[in-house]
DOKOL-623420 format. One record per residue: x, y, z of N, C-alpha, C in turn. Coordinates in steps of 0.05 Angstrom, whole numbers, plus 5000, padded with zeros to 4 digits. Layout:
XYZXYZXYZ/...
# end
This chain:
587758856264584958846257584159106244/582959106218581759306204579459486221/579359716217577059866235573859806215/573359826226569859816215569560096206/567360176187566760326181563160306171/561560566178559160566172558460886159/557960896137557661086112555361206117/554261406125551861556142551361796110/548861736101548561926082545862046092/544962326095543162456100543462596074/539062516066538762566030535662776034/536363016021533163086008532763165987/531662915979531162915945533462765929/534162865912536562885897537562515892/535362465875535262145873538562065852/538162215833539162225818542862215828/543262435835545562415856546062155871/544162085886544361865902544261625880/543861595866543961465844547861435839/548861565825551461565825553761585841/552561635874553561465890554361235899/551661125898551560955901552760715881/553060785850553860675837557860665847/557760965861561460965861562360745885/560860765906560760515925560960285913/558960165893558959865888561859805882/563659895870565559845867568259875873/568359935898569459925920571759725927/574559715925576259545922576559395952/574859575975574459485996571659456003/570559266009566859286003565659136035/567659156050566159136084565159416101/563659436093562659716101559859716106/557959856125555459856118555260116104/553160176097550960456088548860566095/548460766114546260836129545161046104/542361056099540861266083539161416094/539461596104536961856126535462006102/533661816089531862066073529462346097/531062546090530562726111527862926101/525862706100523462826082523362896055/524262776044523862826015521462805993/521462905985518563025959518462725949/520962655939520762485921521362225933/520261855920520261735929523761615930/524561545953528061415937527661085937/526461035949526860615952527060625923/526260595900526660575878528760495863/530660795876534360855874535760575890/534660645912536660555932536360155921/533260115912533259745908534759755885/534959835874537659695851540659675864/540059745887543859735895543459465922/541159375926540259335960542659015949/541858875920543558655917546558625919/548058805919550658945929551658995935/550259155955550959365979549959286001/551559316034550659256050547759596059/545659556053544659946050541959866067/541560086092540160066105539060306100/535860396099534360586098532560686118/532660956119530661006143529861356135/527161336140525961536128524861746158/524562016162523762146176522862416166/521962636184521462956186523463126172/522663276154525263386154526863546177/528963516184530263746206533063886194/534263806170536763886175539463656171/541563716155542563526152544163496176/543763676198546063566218544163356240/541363376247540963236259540363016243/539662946214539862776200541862576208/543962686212546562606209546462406229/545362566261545362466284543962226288/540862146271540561966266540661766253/542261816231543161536219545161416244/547661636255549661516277548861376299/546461426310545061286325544360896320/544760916293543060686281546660546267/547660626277550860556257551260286281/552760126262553959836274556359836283/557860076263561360006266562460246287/565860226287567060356292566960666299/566560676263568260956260565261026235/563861316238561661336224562761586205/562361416178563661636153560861866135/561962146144559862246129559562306097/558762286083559262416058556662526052/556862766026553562926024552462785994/550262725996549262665972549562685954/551462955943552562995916555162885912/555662645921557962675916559662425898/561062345891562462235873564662085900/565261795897568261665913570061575893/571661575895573561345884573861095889/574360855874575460625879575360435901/577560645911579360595932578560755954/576860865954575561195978575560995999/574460766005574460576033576160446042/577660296020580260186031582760446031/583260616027584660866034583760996063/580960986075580061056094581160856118/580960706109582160426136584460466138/586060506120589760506113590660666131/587761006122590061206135589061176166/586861076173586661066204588360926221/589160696200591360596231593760766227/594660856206596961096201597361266207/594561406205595661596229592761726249/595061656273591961616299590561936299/588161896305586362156299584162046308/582462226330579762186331577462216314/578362366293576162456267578462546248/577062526220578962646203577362706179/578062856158577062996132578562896108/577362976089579162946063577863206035/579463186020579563466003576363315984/575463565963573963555939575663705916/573863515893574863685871572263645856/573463585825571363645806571863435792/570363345780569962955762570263135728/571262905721572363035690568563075675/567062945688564862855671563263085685/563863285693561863525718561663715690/560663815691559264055671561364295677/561764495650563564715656562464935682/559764955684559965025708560664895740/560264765742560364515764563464595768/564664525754568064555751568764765758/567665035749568665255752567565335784/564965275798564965325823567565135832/567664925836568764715848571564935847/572865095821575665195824575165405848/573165575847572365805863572565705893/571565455897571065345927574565205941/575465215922578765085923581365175930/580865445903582465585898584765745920/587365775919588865885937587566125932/586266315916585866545915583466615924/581566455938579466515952579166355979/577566435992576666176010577765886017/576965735998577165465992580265435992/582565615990584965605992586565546023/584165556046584765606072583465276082/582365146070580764966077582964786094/585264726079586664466095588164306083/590764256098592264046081594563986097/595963846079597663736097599663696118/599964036116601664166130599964286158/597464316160595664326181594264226193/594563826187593163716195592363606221/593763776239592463706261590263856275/590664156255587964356264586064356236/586264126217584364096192581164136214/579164326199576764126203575664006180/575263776186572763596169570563676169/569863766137566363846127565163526124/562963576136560663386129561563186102/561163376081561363266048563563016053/565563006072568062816064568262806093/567562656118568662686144568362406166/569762346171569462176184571262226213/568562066230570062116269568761786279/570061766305570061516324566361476329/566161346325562661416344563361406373/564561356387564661346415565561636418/566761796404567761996406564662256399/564762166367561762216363559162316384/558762046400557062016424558162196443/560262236450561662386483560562596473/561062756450560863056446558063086440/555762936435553262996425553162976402/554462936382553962866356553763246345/552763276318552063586307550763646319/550963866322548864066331545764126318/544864366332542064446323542264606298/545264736292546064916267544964806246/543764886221543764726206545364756182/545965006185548965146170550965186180/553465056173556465126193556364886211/554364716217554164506233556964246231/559064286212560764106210563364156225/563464506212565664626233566064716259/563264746267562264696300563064416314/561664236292563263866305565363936311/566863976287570664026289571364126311/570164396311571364556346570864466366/568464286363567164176394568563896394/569463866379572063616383574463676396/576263926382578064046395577764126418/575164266431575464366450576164166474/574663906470574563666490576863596486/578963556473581763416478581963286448/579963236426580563036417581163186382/583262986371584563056355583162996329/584363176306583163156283585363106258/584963026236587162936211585962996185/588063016171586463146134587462836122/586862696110587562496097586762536077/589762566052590862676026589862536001/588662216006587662105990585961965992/583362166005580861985996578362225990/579462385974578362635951575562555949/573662635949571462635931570462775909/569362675892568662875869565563085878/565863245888562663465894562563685874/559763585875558063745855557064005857/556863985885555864235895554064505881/553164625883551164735867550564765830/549164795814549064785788548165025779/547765255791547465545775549265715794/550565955789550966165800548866275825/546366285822544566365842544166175864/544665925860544065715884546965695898/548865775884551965805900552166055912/550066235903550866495907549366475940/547566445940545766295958546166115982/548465865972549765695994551965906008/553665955987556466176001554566336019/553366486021551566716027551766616057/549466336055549166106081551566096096/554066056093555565976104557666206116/557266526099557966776110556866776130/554366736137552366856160552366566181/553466376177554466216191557366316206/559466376201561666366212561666606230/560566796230560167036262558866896285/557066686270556366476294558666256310/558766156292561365966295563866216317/563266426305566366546319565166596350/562766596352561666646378562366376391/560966196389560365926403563765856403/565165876386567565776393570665946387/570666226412572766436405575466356407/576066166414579066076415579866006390/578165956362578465886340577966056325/577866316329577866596302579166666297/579266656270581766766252580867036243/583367206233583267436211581867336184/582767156170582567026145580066996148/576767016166574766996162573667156155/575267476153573867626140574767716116/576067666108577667666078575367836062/573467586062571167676038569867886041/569367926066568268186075569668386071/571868466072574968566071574268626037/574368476020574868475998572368565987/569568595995567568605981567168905990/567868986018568069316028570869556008/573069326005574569515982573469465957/572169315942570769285918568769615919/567769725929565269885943566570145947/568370105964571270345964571970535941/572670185923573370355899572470445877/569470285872567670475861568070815861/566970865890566971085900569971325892/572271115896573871395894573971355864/573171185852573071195825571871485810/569271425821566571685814566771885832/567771925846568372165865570772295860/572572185859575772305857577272205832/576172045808575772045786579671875780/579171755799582171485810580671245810/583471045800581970815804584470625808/585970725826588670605837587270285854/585270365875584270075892582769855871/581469985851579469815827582069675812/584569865797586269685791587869435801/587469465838587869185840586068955842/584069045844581468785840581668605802/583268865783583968845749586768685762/587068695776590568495772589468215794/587568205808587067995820585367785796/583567955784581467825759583467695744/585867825744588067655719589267455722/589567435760590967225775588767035765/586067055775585266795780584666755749/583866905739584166705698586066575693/588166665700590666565685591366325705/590266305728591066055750588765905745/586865935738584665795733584065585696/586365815685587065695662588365435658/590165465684592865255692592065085696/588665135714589164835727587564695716/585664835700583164655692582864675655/585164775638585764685618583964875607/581965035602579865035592579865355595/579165535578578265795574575665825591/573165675574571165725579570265675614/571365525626571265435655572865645665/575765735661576865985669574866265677/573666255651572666595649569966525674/568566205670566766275684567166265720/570166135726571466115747571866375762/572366605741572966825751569966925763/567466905743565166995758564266845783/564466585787564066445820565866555840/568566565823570166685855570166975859/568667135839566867415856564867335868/562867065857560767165872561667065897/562866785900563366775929564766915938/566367105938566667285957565467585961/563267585942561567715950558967725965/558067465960556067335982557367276006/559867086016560367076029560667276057/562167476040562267736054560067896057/557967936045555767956057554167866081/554567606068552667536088554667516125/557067456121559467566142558567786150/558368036148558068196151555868346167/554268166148550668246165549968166186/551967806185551567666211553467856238/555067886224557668136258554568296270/554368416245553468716254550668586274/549168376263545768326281547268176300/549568056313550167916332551568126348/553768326336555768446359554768756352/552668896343552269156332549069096348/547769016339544769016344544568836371/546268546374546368446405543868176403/543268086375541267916374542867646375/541367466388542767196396542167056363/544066916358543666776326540766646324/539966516340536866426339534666626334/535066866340533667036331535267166302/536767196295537367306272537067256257/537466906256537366726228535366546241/533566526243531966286254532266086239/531866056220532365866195534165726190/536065806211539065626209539265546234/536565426250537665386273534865036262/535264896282533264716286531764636309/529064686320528064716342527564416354/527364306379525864076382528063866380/
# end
């Protein structure tokens, strides 16, 4: 027997997006699925979007307060029919086959929740592409995310994730976080006993931010998320979380012995790392102009990142403020 599946999208705003979602769904080589829609207060109207697909699609809508896409999340799961409740984020792009590949790999391989990778859609804009390399890349961050060789300690982000709802339900569903709230699920899955999987082919195309300042902005978000994360769940901290921080404190370094001691031995390797990622960024994405601008995303994310890493240590294990007071804004009350 095939597992059920129920598609949980939490939306604010971003009709347009949901628009070409929804279009990647209709055609779906596997089309037994429902679609939950949590418009999570949005400015703008969506029934609009969503009635051109209602002939189609099995798509159920439900409108509320804004809170956050993780309690969003919690209530579409509440309202889910099937099995197994699949998240994906509004920006995002499926394939084909994204549903019937999701059923395949579940009876294949057993897992209480599981994830799958992003990339970049040939039709994404040269910037879009060039974050998407920055968020990927073996040479930043996005190089640690997960694969196949780790898939039993993968966590599943929101954007691409799917878990049991019975499983779902035992643990509380997301949390109050409203940043980092996916990789919190992940750990609060592990911690209870239950296992997690990367499944290799059901990619999504994400869009994820469209200027430098709104990425510079999310990365930032998600620096000052993970000192939290390392609190609530210390059996899961790595070295590799501070990389950026690491890297944005020798960036700073070597200024200094630059203009002070009039060397620039530590700056020449940040000049042989800038070369790595052009010339790897050249490789993969064919294109000069996406290269050069590849190289400016994967400074800024690791320089926001590490910032905002950084600030979060120091106001949680330096100053002694509980994350609800530090970041209020990343928490959800009520």
């Amino acid at each position: 027997m095939k597992p059920t599946i129920s598609i949980i999208v939490a939306i604010f705003n971003r009709k347009d997006e949901l628009f070409e979602l929804l279009n990647s769904l209709v055609i779906q080589t596997d089309n037994d699925f429902e679609i939950i829609i949590v418009d999570d207060g949005s400015l703008v109207d969506l029934r609009p979007t969503i009635g051109n697909f209602e002939s189609f699609l099995n798509i159920r809508y439900f409108r509320k307060d804004n809170s956050g896409p993780g309690l969003s999340r919690n209530f579409g799961a509440r309202r889910a029919e099937n099995e197994w409740l699949v998240f994906v984020d509004s920006d995002v792009i499926v394939e084909e086959n994204y549903v019937e590949n999701i059923k395949k790999n579940i009876i294949s391989i057993p897992c209480d929740a599981f994830g799958g990778a992003d990339k970049a859609h040939k039709g994404f804009n040269l910037m879009q592409k060039a974050i998407s390399y920055s968020m990927t890349s073996v040479f930043t961050t996005g190089g640690i995310r997960g694969s196949k060789k780790s898939v039993s300690k993968f966590q599943p982000r929101s954007f691409n994730m799917g878990v049991k709802k019975e499983v779902f339900e035992k643990v509380g569903g997301f949390s109050e976080m409203r940043i980092g709230e996916d990789p919190d699920l992940s750990m609060t899955l592990w911690e209870n006993g239950y296992t997690t999987a990367f499944f290799d082919d059901i990619a999504v195309y994400h869009k994820r931010r469209v200027d430098f300042g709104k990425f510079s902005k999310q990365v930032y978000q998600f620096g000052c998320a993970r000192p939290i994360l390392n609190q609530r769940h210390p059996n899961y901290v790595k070295i590799s979380f501070a990389f950026p921080t690491l890297f944005l404190l020798g960036y700073i370094i070597g200024f200094l012995e630059y203009f002070t001691m009039g060397k620039g031995v530590i700056l020449a390797f940040y000049g042989l790392y800038t070369f790595m990622v052009l010339f790897h960024a050249m490789f993969v994405t064919k294109n000069i102009s996406i290269a050069g601008m590849a190289v400016i995303s994967t400074y800024i994310q690791m320089f926001s990142y590490g910032y905002g890493f950084l600030k979060s240590w120091a106001l949680l294990n330096v100053f002694r403020m509980k994350p609800e007071e530090a970041f209020p804004k990343h928490f959800h009350k009520g």
